[in-house]
matplotlib code that plots the C-alpha trace (Angstrom):
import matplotlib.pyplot as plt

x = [-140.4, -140.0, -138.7, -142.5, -143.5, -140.9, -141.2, -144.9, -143.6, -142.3, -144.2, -142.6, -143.8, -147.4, -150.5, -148.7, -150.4, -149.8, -148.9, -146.3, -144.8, -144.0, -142.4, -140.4, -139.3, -137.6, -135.2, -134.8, -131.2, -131.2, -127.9, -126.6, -123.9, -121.9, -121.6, -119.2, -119.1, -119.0, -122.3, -120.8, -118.2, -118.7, -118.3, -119.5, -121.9, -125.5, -127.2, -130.0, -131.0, -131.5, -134.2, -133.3, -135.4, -133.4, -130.3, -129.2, -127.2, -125.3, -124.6, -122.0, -119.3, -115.2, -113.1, -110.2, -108.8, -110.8, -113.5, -116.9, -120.0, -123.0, -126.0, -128.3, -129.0, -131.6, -133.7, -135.9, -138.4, -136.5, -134.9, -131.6, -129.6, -133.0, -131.8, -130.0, -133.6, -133.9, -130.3, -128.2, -124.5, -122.7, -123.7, -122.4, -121.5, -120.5, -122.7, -122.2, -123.9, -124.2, -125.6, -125.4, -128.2, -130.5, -131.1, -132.7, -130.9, -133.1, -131.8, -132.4, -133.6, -136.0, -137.2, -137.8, -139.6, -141.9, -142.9, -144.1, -146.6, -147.8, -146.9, -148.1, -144.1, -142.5, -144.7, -144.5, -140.4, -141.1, -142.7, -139.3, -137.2, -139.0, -139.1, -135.6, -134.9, -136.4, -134.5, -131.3, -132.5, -133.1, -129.6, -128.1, -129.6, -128.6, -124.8, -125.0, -126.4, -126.7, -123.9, -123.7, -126.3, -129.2, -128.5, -128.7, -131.7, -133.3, -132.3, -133.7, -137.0, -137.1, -136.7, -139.6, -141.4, -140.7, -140.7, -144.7, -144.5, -146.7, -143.6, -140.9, -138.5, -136.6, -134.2, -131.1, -130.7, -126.7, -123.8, -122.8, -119.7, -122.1, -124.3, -121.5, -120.5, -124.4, -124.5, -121.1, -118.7, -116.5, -117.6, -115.8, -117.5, -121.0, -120.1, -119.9, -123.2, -125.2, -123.6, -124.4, -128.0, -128.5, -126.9, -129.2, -132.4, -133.3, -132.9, -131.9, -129.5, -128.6, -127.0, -128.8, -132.0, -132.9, -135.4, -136.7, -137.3, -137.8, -139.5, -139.5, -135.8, -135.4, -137.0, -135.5, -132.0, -133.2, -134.0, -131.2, -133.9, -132.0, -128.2, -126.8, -125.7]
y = [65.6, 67.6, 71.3, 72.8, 70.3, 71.4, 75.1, 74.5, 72.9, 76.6, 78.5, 81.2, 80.7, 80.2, 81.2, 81.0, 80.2, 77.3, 79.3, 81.4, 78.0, 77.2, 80.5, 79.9, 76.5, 77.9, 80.3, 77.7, 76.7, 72.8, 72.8, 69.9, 70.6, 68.4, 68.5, 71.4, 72.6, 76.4, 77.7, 81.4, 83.3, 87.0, 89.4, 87.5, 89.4, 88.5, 87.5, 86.3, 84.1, 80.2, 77.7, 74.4, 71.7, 69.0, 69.2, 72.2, 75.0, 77.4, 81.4, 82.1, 85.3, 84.7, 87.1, 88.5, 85.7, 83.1, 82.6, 81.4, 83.1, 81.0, 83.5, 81.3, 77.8, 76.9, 73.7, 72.4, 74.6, 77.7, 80.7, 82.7, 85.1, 87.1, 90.5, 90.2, 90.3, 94.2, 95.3, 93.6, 94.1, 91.3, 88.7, 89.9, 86.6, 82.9, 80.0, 76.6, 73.0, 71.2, 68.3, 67.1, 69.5, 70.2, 74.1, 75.8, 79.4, 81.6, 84.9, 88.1, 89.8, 87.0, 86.6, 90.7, 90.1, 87.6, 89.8, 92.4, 89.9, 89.1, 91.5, 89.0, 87.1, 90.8, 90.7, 87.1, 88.0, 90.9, 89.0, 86.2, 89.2, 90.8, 87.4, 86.9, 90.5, 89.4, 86.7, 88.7, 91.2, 88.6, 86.9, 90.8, 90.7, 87.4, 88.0, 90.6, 91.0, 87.1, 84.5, 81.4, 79.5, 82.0, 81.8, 78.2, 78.2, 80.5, 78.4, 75.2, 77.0, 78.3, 74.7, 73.4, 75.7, 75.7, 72.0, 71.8, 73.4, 71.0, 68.0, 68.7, 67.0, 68.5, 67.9, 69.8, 70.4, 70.6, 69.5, 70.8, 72.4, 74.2, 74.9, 76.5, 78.9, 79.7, 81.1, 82.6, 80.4, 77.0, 73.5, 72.8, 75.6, 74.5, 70.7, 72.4, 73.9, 70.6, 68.5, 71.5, 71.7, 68.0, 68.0, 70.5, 69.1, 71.8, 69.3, 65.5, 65.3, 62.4, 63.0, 65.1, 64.8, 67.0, 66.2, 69.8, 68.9, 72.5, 74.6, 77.5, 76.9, 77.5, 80.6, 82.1, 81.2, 83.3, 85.9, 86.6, 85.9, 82.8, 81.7, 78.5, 77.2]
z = [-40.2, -42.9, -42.9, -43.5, -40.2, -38.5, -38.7, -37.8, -34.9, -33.8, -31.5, -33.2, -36.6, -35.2, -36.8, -40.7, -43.9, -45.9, -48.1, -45.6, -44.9, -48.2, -48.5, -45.5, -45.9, -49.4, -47.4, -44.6, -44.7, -42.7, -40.8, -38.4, -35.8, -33.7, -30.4, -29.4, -32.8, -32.6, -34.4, -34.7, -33.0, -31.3, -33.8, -36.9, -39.2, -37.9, -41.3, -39.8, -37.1, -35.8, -34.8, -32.9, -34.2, -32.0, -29.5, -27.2, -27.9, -25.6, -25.6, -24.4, -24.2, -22.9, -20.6, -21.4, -19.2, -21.0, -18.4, -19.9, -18.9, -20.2, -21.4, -22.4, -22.9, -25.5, -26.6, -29.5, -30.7, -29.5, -31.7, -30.9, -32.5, -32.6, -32.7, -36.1, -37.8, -36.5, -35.9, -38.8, -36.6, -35.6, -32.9, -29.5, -28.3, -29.4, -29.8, -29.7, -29.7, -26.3, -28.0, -31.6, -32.9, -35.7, -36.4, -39.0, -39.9, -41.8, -43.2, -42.2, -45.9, -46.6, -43.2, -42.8, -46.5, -45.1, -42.1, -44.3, -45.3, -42.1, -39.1, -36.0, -37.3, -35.7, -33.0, -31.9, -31.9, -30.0, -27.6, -27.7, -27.3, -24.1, -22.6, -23.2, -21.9, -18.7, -17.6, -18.9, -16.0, -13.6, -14.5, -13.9, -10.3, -9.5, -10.5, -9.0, -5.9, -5.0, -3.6, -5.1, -3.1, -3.5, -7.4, -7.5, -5.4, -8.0, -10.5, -9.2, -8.2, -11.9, -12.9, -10.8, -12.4, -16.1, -16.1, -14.2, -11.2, -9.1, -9.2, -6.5, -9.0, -11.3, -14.2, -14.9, -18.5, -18.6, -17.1, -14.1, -15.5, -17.7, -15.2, -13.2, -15.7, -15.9, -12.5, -12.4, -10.6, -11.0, -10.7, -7.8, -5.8, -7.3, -6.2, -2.5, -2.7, -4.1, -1.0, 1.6, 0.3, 0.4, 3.8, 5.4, 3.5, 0.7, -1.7, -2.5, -6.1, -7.5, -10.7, -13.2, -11.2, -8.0, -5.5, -4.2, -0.5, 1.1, -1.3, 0.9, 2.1, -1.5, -1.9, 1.4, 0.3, -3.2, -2.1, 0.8, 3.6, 5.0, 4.3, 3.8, 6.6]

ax = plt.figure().add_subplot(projection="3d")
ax.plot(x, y, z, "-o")
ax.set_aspect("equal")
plt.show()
């Protein structure tokens, strides 16, 4: 496709003239990245933001030690780095490509031009933002008050969800390393988990795909009603 079919593509850039395409497929700088090819690094100026058109990318931030915490993990037709259209500091954490990706990056001066022109651009960010807000809060809660396996429940369940709701199968989207870092602990201990679950019949996993067997285990092992045995 090209870049104008691309960015209609967006849910973001929905509702956009042709004319408002035109204009934005001019500032549009078409980037490809490898996979694990750092993106940016924390601290980098934040001159504007990112769309994936294809591929995955991760947010991430690193411990003093080292340790990766995964943020987010984004897919085609999603925007990050969001907050550098409003704010214009530096990006609080790193990103990097899970997958040999397409992105667009689109500056923040011409991009805060264009939404002069058309105000329902700030408020369908707004509304990315909020939603991206939410799940930070729900991640909060999860680290924080959750053990491993009510996290990963969540996780699954949020899954089932996202990816139809009525099928009982799921797919995981990344590795289980990555995964791991996602929900705040180590591969090993997330290996643990998987086999215990399977064992006890919440779910069945065979490789990246995860049969959801007890929804309602699930859901008790989310929200601390039941422990895993």
């Amino acid at each position: 496709m090209s870049i104008k079919e691309s960015l209609a593509a967006v849910p973001l850039f929905k509702g956009l003239s042709e004319q408002q395409y035109d204009e934005l497929a001019m500032v549009v700088v078409d980037q490809e990245f490898a996979r694990g090819r750092t993106i940016f690094s924390e601290g980098d100026d934040g001159v504007g933001f990112y769309v994936i058109i294809s591929g995955q990318v991760k947010i991430y931030k690193l411990s003093p030690e080292g340790k990766e915490q995964i943020l987010h993990v984004f897919g085609a037709g999603e925007p990050f780095a969001e907050a550098a259209v409003f704010a214009g500091s530096s990006y609080p954490a790193h990103a990097m490509a899970l997958k040999n990706s397409r992105v667009f990056f689109i500056p923040r001066s011409a991009f805060r031009e264009l939404i002069k022109d058309n105000p329902s651009l700030a408020m369908n960010m707004m509304a990315s933002l909020s939603m991206r807000l939410k799940r930070f809060a729900h991640m909060i809660e999860d680290l924080s008050l959750k053990e491993v396996p009510g996290r990963l429940a969540a996780h699954l369940l949020y899954l089932g969800n996202e990816q139809g709701g009525a099928s009982d199968e799921v797919e995981l989207q990344i590795g289980k390393a990555h995964l791991a870092s996602l929900l705040g602990t180590i591969p090993e201990t997330l290996s643990r988990i998987l086999t215990r679950m399977q064992k006890q019949g919440f779910i069945d996993s065979a490789g990246k795909s995860v049969q959801l067997l007890d929804r309602q285990g699930l859901e008790e092992l989310a929200t601390g009603e039941r422990r895993l045995g």
